[in-house]
C-alpha positions in Angstrom: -44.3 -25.9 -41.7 -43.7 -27.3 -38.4 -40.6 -26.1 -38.0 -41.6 -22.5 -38.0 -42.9 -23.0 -34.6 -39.0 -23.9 -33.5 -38.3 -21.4 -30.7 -41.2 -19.6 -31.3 -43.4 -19.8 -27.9 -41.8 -19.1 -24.9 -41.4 -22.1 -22.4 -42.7 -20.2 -19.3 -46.1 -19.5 -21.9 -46.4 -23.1 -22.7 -46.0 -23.8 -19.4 -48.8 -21.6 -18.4 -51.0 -22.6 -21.1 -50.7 -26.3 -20.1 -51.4 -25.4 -16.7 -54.4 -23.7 -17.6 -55.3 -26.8 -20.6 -55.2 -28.9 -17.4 -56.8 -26.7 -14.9 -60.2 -26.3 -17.6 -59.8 -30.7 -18.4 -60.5 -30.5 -14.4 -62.8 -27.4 -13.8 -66.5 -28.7 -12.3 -65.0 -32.3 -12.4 -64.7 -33.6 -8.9 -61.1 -35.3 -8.1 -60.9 -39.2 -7.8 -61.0 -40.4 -4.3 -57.5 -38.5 -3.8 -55.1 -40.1 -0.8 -53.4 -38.7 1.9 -50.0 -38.7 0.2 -51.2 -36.9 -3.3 -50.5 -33.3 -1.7 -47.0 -33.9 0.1 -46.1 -35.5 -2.9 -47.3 -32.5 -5.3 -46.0 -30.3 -2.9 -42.5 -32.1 -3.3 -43.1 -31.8 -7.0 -43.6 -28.1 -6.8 -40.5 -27.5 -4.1 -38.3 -29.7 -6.7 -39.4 -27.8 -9.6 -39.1 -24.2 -8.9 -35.8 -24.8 -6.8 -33.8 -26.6 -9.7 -35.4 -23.7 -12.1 -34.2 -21.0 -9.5 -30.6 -22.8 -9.2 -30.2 -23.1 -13.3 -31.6 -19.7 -13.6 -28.8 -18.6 -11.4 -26.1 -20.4 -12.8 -26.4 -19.0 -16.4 -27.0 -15.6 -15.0 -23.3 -16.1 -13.2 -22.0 -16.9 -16.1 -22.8 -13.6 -17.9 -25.3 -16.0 -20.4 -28.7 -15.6 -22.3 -31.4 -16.9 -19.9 -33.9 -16.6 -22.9 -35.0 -19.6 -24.5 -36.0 -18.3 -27.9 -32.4 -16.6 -28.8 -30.3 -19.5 -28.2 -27.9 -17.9 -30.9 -27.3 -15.3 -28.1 -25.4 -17.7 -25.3 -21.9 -16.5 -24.2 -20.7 -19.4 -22.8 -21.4 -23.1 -22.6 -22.3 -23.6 -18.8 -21.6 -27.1 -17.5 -21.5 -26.4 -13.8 -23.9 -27.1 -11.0 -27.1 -28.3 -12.1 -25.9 -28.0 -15.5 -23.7 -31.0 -15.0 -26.5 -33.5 -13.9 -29.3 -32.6 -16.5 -28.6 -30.0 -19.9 -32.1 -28.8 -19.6 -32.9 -28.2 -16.0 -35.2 -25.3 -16.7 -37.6 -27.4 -18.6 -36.7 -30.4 -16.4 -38.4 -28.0 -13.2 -40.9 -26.9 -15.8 -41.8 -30.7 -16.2 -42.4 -31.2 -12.8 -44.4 -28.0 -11.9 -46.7 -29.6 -13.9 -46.6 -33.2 -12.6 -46.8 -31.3 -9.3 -50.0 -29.5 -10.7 -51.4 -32.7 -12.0 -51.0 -34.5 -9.0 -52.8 -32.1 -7.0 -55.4 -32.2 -9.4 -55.5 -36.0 -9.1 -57.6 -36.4 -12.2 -56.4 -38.8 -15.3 -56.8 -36.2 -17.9 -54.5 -33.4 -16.0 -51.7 -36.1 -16.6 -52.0 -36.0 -20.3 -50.7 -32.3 -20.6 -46.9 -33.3 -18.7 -46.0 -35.9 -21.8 -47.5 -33.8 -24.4 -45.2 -30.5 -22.7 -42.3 -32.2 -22.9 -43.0 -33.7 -26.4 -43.5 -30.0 -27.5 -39.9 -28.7 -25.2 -38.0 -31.6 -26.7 -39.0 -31.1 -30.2 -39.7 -27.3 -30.6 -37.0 -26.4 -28.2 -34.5 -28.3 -27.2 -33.3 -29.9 -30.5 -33.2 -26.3 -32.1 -31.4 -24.9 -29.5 -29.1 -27.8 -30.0 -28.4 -27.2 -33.3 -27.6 -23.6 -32.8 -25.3 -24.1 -29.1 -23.7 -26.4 -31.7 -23.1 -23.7 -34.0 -21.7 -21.5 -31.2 -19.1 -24.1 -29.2 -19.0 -27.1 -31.8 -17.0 -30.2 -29.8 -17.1 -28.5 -26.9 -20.4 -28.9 -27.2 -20.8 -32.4 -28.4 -18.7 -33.3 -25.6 -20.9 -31.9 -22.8 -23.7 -33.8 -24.8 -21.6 -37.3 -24.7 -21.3 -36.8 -20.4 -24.7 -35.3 -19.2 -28.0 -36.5 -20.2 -30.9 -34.7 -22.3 -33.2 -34.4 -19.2 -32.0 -36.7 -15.7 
């Protein structure tokens, strides 16, 4: 049953919706006594995010490559390159901390909950199935880019 939901919601949606999960945990709710650093740091967060998301976003386009994360079965080629070759996920990686960003702005315990649960959902919804069919596509070519670059950092 659970597996129907494999590659089934769009990443940039579930991003969204936890946004939104977190924004409504914190609506009326007055932040914690929040201090000074809490916005340069979320700010960092952000800048770190949507720059590693821009740069792998890029990199796949270059490569002639299925930017779409529910058609994994549609990649071209196996890109290994550039931010590729420090983390195989960077798009949900910058994902992950837009919303850390998001919850640190927020500065309230409950906003936090939604980043572990996000990546929970990415890791088992999407990532592994994506796996499974990239493994399909370039087998040990595959396997080895999985044995020298990590899952997320």
């Amino acid at each position: 049953m659970l597996a129907a939901l494999e590659l089934r919601i769009p990443p940039p949606l579930l991003t969204l919706v936890s946004a939104l999960v977190m924004w409504a945990g914190a609506h009326d709710k007055p932040p914690l006594l929040r201090p000074i650093w809490v916005t340069p740091v979320a700010a960092g967060l952000l800048a770190a995010g949507v720059i590693i998301i821009a740069t792998a976003i890029l990199t796949l386009r270059r490569a002639r490559t299925t930017v779409s994360p529910t058609r994994p079965d549609k990649s071209r080629a196996l890109v290994t390159t550039g931010v590729f070759a420090v983390t195989r996920n960077p798009i949900y990686l910058g994902a992950t901390l837009i919303l850390l960003a998001y919850a640190t702005y927020l500065w309230l315990p409950q906003s936090f909950v939604a980043v572990p649960v996000f990546a929970a959902w990415i890791h088992h919804f999407q990532i592994l199935p994506e796996e499974r069919a990239l493994r399909q596509l370039f087998g040990d070519r595959l396997d080895d880019y999985m044995r020298q670059t990590r899952r997320w950092v």
